[in-house]
C-alpha positions in Angstrom: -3.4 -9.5 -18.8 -2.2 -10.8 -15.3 -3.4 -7.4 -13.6 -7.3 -9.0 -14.6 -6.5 -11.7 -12.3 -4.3 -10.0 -9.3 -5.9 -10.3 -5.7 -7.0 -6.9 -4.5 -9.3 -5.9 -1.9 -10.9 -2.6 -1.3 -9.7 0.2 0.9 -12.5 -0.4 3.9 -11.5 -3.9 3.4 -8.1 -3.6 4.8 -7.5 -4.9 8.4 -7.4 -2.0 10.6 -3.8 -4.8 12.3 -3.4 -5.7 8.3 0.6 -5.2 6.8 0.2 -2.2 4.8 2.5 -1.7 2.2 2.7 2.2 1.0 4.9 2.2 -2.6 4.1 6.1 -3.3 7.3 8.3 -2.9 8.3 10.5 -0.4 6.8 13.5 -0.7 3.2 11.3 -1.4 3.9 9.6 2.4 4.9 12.8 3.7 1.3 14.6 2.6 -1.0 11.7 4.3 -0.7 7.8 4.4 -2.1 5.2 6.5 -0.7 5.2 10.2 0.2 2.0 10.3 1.4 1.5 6.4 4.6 0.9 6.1 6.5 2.9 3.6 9.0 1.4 1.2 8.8 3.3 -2.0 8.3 1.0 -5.2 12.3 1.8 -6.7 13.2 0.3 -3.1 11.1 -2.8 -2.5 13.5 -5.3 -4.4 16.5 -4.2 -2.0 14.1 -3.9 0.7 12.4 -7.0 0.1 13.5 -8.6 3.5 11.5 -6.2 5.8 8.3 -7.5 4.5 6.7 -10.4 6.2 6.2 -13.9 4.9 4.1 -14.7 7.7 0.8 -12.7 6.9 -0.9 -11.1 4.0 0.6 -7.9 2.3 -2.0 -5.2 1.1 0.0 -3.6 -1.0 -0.8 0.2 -1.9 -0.2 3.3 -4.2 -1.8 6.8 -5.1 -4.6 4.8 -7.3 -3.7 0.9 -7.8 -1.1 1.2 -10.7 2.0 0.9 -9.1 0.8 -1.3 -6.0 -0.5 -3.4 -8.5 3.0 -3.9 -10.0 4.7 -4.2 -6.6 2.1 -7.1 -5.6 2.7 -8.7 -8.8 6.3 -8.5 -8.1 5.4 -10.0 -4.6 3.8 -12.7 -5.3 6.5 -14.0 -7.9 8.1 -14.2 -5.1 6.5 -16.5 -2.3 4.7 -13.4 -0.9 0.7 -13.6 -0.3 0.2 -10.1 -1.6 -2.9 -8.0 -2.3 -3.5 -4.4 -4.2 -5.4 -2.1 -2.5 -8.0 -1.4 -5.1 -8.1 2.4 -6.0 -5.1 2.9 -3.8 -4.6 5.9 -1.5 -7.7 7.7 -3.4 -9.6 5.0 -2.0 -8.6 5.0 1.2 -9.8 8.5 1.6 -13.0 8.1 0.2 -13.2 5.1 2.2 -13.0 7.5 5.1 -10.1 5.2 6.7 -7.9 7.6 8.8 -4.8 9.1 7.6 -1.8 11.1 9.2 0.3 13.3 7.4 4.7 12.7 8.0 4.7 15.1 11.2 1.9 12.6 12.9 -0.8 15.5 12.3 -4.3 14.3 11.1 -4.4 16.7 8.4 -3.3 14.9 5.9 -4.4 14.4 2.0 -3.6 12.4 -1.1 -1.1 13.6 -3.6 
């Protein structure tokens, strides 16, 4: 199975200035994400593609690895050095790494 052999690195492995990539929907961003993640949700990346940058590493993430996995499959096909976050947004959390909620607020949690 390719997922076996897809790059990922763990959540307290993530640049604090790393590309973040979050794939979860809406209403997952709006309870708590990374403050700097970007947020293009996974239906959206193929017409999105463009924002993403060719220039530097894309950690690519979800609620627990499944659908960032898919995305950073998807990315590398195409030219992209992609990465899943391992355990995905769970991860983060345990991992401690801060998170803000949609309205900028720190209390924010995984859905």
């Amino acid at each position: 199975m390719f997922f076996d052999r897809l790059p990922a690195v763990e959540a307290a492995e993530v640049p604090s200035d790393g590309f973040l990539l979050d794939v979860r929907e809406p209403e997952e961003w709006a309870a708590g994400h990374a403050e700097q993640a970007v947020h293009v949700p996974m239906g959206e990346v193929v017409a999105r593609i463009d924002e993403l940058p060719r220039d530097r590493r894309v950690h690519v993430v979800c609620r627990s690895g499944g659908r960032s996995a898919q995305v950073a499959q998807y990315l590398i096909a195409q030219g992209y050095d992609a990465v899943n976050v391992d355990g995905g947004m769970h991860a983060w959390q345990a991992a401690n790494r801060p998170m803000v909620a949609a309205d900028g607020s720190p209390e924010a949690f995984v859905l």
